[in-house]
C-alpha positions as CSV (number, residue, x, y, z in Angstrom):
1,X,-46.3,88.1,-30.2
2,X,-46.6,92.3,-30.8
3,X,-45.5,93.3,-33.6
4,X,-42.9,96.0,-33.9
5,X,-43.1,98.9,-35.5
6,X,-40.7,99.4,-38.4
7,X,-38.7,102.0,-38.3
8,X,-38.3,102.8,-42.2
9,X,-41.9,103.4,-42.7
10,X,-41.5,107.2,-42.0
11,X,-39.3,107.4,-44.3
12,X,-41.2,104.7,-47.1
13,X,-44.7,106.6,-46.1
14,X,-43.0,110.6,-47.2
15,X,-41.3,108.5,-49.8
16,X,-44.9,107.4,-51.0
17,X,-46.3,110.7,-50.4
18,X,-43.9,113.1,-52.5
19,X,-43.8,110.4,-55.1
20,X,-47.7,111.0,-55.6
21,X,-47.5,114.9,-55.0
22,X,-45.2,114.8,-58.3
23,X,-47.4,113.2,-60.6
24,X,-50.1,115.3,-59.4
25,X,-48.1,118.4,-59.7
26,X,-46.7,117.1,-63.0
27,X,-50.5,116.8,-64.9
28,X,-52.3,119.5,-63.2
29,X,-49.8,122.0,-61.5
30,X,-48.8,122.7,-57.9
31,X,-51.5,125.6,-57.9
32,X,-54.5,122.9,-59.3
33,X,-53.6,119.7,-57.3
34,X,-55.7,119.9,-53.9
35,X,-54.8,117.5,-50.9
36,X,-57.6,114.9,-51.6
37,X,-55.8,114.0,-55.2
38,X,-52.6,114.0,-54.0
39,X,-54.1,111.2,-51.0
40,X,-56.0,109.7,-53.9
41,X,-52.7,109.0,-56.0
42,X,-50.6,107.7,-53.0
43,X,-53.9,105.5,-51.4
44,X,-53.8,106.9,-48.0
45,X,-56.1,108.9,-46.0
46,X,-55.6,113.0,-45.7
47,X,-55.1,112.5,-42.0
48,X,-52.6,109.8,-42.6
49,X,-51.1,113.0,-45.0
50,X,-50.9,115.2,-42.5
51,X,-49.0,112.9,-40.1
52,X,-46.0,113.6,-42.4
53,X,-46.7,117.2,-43.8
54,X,-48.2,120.0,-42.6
55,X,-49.4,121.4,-46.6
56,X,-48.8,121.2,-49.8
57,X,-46.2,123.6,-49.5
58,X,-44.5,121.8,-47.0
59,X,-44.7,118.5,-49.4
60,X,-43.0,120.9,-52.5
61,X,-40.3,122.1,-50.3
62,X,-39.4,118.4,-49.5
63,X,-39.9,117.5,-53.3
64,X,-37.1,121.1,-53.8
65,X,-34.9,120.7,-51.3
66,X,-34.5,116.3,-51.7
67,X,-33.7,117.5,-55.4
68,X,-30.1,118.7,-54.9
69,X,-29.3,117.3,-51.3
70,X,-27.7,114.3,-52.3
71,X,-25.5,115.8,-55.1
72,X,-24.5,118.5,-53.1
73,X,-22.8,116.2,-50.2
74,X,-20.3,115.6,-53.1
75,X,-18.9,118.8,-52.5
76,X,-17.5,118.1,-49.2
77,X,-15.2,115.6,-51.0
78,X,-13.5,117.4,-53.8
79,X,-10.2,119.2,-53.5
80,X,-7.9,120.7,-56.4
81,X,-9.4,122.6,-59.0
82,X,-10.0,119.9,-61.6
83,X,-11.8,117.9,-58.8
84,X,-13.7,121.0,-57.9
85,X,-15.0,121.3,-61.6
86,X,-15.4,117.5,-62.1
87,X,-17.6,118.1,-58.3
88,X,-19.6,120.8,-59.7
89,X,-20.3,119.2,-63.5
90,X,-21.5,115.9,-61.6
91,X,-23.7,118.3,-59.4
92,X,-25.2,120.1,-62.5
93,X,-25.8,116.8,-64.0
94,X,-27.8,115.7,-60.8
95,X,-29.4,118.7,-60.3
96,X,-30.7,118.9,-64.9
97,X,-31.6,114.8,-64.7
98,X,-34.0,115.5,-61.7
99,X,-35.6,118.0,-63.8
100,X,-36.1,116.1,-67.3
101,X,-38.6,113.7,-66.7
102,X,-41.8,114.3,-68.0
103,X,-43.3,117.1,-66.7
104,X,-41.1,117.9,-64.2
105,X,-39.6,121.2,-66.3
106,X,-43.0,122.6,-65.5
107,X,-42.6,121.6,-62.1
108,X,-39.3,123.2,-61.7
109,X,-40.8,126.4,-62.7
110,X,-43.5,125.8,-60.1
111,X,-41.5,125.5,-57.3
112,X,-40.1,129.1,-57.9
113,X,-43.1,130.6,-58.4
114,X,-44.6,129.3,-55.3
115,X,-41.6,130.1,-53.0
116,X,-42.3,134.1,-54.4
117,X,-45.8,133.7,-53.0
118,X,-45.1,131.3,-50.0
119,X,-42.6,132.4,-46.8
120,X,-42.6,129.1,-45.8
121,X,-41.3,127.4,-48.7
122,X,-38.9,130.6,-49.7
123,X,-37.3,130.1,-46.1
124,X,-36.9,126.4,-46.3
125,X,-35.6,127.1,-50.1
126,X,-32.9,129.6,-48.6
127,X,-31.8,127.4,-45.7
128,X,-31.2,124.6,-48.3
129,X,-29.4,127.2,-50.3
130,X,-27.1,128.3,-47.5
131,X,-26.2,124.4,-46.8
132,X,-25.2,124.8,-50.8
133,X,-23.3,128.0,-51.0
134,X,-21.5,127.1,-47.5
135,X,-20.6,123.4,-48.8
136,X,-19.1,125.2,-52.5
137,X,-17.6,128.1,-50.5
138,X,-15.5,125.7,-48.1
139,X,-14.1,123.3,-51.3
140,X,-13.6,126.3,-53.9
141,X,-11.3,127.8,-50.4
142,X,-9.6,124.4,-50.1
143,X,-8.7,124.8,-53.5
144,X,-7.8,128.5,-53.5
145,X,-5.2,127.6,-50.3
146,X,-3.8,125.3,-52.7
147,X,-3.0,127.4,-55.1
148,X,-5.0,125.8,-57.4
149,X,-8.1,128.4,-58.0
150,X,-8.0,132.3,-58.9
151,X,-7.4,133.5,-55.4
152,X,-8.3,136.8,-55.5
153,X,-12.4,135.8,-55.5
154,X,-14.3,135.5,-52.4
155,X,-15.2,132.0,-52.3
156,X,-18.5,132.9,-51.2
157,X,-19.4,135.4,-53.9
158,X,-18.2,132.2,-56.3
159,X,-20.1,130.0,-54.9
160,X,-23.1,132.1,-55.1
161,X,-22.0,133.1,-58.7
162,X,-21.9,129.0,-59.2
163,X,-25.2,128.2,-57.4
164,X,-27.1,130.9,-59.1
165,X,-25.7,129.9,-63.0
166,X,-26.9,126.6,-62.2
167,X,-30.4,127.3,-61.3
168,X,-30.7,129.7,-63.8
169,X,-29.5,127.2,-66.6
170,X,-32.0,124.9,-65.0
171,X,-34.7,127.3,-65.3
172,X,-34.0,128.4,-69.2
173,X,-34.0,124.4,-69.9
174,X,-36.9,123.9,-68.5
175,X,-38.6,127.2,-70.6
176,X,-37.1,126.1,-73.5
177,X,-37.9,122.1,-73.0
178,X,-34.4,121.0,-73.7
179,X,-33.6,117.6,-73.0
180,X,-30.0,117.2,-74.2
181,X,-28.6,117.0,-70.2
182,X,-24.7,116.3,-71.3
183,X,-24.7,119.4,-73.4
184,X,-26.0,121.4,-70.6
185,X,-23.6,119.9,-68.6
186,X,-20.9,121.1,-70.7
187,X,-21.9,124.6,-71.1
188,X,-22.0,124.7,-67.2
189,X,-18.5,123.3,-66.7
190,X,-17.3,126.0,-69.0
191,X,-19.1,128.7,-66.4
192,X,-17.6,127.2,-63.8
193,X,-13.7,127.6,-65.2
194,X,-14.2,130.7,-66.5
195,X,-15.4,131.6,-62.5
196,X,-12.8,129.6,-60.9
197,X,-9.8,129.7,-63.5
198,X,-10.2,132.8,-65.6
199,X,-7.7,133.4,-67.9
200,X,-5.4,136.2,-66.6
């Protein structure tokens, strides 16, 4: 009988792939790791690699942009402002834990760097960050027309106000090597009310 070809192993094999990209990136740095470790750590061949990703560029875009995909779909669903703050702490909570492992502040770091030196990750970066800003944009308007959020801000320039506080928090934890994600949280809640509700 032939055997069929499963259709998760795409996914499984960049899984696989990005999983051994990180710990390579994590003990030697994004600018140290060649190709051959990164196939060494996940047990596959460079041309089975290169099935999947084009570089390592392309693999620490994936690693970026897989990093706040899934906490940014949230943001279609909140409405009101205390759900839109609830929304955004929960995001900055994703976004910090994906951050704190071991070795992974560095790696956030790296990820910037290279995107200053690489077109092809900055444009993938700045397509995810468009998804981002658009998604926030829409829900802090939902809230505005409900009279619920400072209306007089351009929910774009909030958004990208919101988007950039966040990164740059992540950033300065990541410097600093703080671990302590709720109080980070917290501090970015705060941002986000004094944005979306300042006191008038």
């Amino acid at each position: 009988m032939p055997r069929h070809a499963d259709p998760a192993l795409p996914l499984r094999r960049r899984r696989q792939i990005m999983d051994a990209a990180r710990a390579c990136f994590r003990e030697r740095g994004f600018r140290l790791t060649t190709i051959e470790e990164i196939c060494a750590e996940a047990r596959i061949s460079p041309g089975a690699l290169y099935r999947y990703f084009d570089s390592k560029a392309d693999i620490i875009a994936a690693i970026a942009l897989d990093a706040r995909a899934a906490a940014e779909a949230m943001l279609d669903r909140v409405n009101g402002s205390e759900g839109l703050i609830e929304g955004l702490a929960e995001l900055a909570r994703a976004f910090f834990e994906t951050f704190d492992g071991d070795g992974d502040a560095a790696l956030l770091a790296d990820i910037w760097a290279e995107a200053a030196r690489e077109p092809l990750l900055a444009k993938a970066l700045q397509q995810r960050d468009q998804v981002a800003v658009g998604r926030l944009a829409a829900a802090i308007e939902r809230a505005q027309a409900g009279g619920a959020i400072y209306p007089v801000l351009p929910p774009g320039e909030a958004a990208e106000a919101l988007i950039a506080g966040l990164e740059g928090m992540a950033l300065r934890r990541a410097l600093r090597r703080e671990s302590a994600t709720g109080e980070a949280v917290r501090r970015y809640r705060i941002l986000a009310l004094h944005i979306l509700k300042p006191k008038r």
